[in-house]
Each structure stands twice: as C-alpha cells, then as structure tokens.
C-alpha positions in Angstrom: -3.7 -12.4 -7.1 -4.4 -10.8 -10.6 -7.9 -11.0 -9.2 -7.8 -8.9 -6.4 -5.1 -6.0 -8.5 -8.1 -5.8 -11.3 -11.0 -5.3 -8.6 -8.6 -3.2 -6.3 -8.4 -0.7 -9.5 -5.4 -0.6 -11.6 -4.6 2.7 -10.9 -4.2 2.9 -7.4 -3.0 -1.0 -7.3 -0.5 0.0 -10.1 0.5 2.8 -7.8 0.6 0.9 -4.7 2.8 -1.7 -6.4 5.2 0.6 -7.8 5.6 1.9 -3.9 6.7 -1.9 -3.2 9.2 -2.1 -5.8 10.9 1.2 -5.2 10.6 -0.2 -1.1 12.4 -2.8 -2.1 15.2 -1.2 -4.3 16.1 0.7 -1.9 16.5 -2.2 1.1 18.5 -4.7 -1.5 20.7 -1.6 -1.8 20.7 -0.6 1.6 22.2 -4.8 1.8 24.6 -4.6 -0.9 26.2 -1.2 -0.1 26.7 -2.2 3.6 27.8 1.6 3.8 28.3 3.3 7.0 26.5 4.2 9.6 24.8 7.1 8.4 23.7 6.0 4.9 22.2 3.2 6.8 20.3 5.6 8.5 19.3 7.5 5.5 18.2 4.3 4.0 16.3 3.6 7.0 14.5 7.1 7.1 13.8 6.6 3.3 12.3 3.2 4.0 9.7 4.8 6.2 8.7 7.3 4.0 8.1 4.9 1.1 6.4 2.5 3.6 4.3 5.7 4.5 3.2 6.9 1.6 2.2 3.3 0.4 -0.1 3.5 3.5 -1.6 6.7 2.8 -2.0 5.4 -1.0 -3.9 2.5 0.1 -6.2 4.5 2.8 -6.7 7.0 0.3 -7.7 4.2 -2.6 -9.7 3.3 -0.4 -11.6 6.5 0.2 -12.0 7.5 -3.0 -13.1 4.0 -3.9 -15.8 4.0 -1.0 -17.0 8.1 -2.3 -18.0 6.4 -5.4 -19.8 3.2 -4.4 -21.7 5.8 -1.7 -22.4 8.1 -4.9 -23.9 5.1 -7.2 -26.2 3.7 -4.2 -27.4 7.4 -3.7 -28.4 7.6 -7.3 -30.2 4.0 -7.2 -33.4 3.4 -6.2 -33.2 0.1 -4.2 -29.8 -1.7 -3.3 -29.6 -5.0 -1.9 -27.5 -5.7 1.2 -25.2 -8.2 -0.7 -24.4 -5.7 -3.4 -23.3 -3.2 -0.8 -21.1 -5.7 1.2 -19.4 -6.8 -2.1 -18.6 -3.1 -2.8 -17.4 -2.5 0.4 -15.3 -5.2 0.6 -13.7 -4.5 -2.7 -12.8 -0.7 -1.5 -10.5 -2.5 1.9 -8.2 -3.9 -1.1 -6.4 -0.9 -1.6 -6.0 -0.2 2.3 -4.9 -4.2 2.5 -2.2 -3.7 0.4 -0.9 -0.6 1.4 -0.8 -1.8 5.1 0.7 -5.2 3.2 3.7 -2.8 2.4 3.8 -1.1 5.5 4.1 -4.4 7.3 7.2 -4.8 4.5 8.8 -1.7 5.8 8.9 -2.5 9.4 10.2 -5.7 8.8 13.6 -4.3 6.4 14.0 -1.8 9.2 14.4 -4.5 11.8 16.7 -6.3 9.0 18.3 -2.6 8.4 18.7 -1.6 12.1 20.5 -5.5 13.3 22.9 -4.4 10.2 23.8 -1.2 12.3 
C-alpha cells in the first residue's frame, strides 16, 4: 500500500487521503448524532460533495500526472514501449483512489439514507 501512495505522488495521494478521512468524520458523526431528519440530510449532501471532490482530485492527479510524463517523452529522443506503459499506469493511481472514495461515499449514503 505504501507502495502505490509514494508512486501515486505524495501530494495529491496526501490530498486524496485527507478527503477520506474528513468523508469519514463526517459519516461516524452523521451515526453517532442520529439527529433529525434534516441534519441527516445535510450530512448526506456534505458526503457527496467530499466524495466529489475526492473524484475530481484523483482525475485531476491524474492529468497533471499524465502532462508531465507526455512532456518528458517529448523531450527524449527514443522511449521504449514499456517505459511508457509503466508511466501511464502509475498516472490511473490517483484516479483509482479517488474513485476508491467515491465508491466510499455511495456506500455511507445508502447506510445514511436506511437511517432516515
């Protein structure tokens, strides 16, 4: 695991896992409060926008992880085709785990909204 958050970059892995904690926080709150229906709904409409944005962190990682790669094989002469799938592949880590904590956030919803 440490593995993947190193090559994934630590700042947008950092980022992306600081978006999963505060996604959590909020849902174990959301639990322990057991408030009415309207803060439930509240917690529920915060849920998505953290689960959102942890989405949009990881696509945009990803992007920015891919702009580079693209910008180093431009200035090289020759690239092999393993070195470019190994890039490649390290750039869908930050998009993994933002859709990891997307998945998160649709599933405490569903836990959120049988609470209702």
């Amino acid at each position: 695991m440490y593995n993947l958050f190193s090559q994934g970059g630590p700042l947008f892995m950092g980022i992306l896992t600081l978006i999963l904690l505060s996604l959590l926080a909020v849902f174990v709150r959301s639990i322990v409060r057991k408030g009415d229906e309207k803060s439930l709904n509240q917690s529920i409409q915060t849920l998505k926008t953290i689960g959102t944005l942890g989405l949009v962190v990881g696509i945009l990682g990803q992007l920015i992880g891919l702009f580079s790669a693209f910008s180093v094989i431009e200035a090289s002469e020759g690239m092999s085709p393993g070195i470019l799938a190994g890039g490649l592949k390290v750039s869908l880590i930050t998009t993994l785990y933002g859709l990891l904590i997307y998945i998160i956030y649709l599933l405490c919803s569903m836990v959120l909204k049988r609470i209702k």
